[in-house]
C-alpha positions as CSV (number, residue, x, y, z in Angstrom):
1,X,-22.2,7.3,-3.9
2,X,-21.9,6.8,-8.0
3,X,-19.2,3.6,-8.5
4,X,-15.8,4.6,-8.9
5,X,-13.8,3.0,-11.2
6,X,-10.4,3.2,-9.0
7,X,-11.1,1.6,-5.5
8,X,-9.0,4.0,-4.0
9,X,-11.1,7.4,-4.9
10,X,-14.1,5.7,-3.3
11,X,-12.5,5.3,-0.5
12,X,-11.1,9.0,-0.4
13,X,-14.4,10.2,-1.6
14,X,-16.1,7.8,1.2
15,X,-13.7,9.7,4.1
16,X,-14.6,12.8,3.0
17,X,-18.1,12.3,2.9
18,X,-17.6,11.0,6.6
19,X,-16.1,14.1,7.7
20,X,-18.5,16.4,6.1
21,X,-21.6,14.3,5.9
22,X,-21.8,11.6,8.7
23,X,-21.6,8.7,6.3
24,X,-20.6,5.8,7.5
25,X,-17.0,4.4,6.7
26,X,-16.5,2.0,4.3
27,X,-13.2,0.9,5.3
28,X,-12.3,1.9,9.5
29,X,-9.5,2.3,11.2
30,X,-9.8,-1.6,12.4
31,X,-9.5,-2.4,8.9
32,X,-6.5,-0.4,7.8
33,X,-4.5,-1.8,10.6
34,X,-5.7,-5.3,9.7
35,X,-4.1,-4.5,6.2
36,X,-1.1,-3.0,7.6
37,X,-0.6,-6.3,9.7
38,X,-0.4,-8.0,7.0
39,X,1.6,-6.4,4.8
40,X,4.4,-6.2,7.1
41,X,3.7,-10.1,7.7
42,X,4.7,-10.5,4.2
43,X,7.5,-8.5,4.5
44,X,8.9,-10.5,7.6
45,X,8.0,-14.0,6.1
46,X,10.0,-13.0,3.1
47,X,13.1,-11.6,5.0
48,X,13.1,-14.7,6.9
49,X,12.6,-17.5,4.5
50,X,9.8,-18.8,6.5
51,X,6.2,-18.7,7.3
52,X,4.8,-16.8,9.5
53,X,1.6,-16.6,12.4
54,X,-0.8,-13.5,12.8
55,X,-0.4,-11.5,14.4
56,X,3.3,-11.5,15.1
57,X,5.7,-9.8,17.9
58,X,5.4,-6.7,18.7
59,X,8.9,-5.5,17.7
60,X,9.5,-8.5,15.1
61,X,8.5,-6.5,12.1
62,X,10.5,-3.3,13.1
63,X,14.0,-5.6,13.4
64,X,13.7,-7.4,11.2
65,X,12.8,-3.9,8.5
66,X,16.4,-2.5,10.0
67,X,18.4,-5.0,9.3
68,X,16.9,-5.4,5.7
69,X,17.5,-2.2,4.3
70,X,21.0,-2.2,6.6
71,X,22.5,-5.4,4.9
């Protein structure tokens, strides 16, 4: 696979070259949750003036998002 200069379009490219190829992935499913985690731990930290641990409540993230964008 030539370098892409946005990280993003290799990754696209990567997927689809999965799908129709049998590459492997460069970023799984295991990954993108793992990113997703953490995102949404940055979220709650902030909405709650505090630090946080990882991996959080279930449920922690989601109450804490509707009562943000409720306020």
């Amino acid at each position: 696979m030539p370098e892409e200069k946005e990280p993003y379009a290799a990754v696209l490219n990567n997927f689809a070259e999965a799908i129709l190829e049998g590459k492997p992935l460069i970023a799984n499913g295991k990954d993108g949750l793992g990113s997703i985690l953490l995102a949404e731990g940055m979220y709650l930290s902030s909405w709650q003036h505090r630090m946080i641990s990882l991996p959080f409540e279930e449920g922690d993230y989601q109450k804490a998002f509707e009562a943000h964008i409720n306020r």
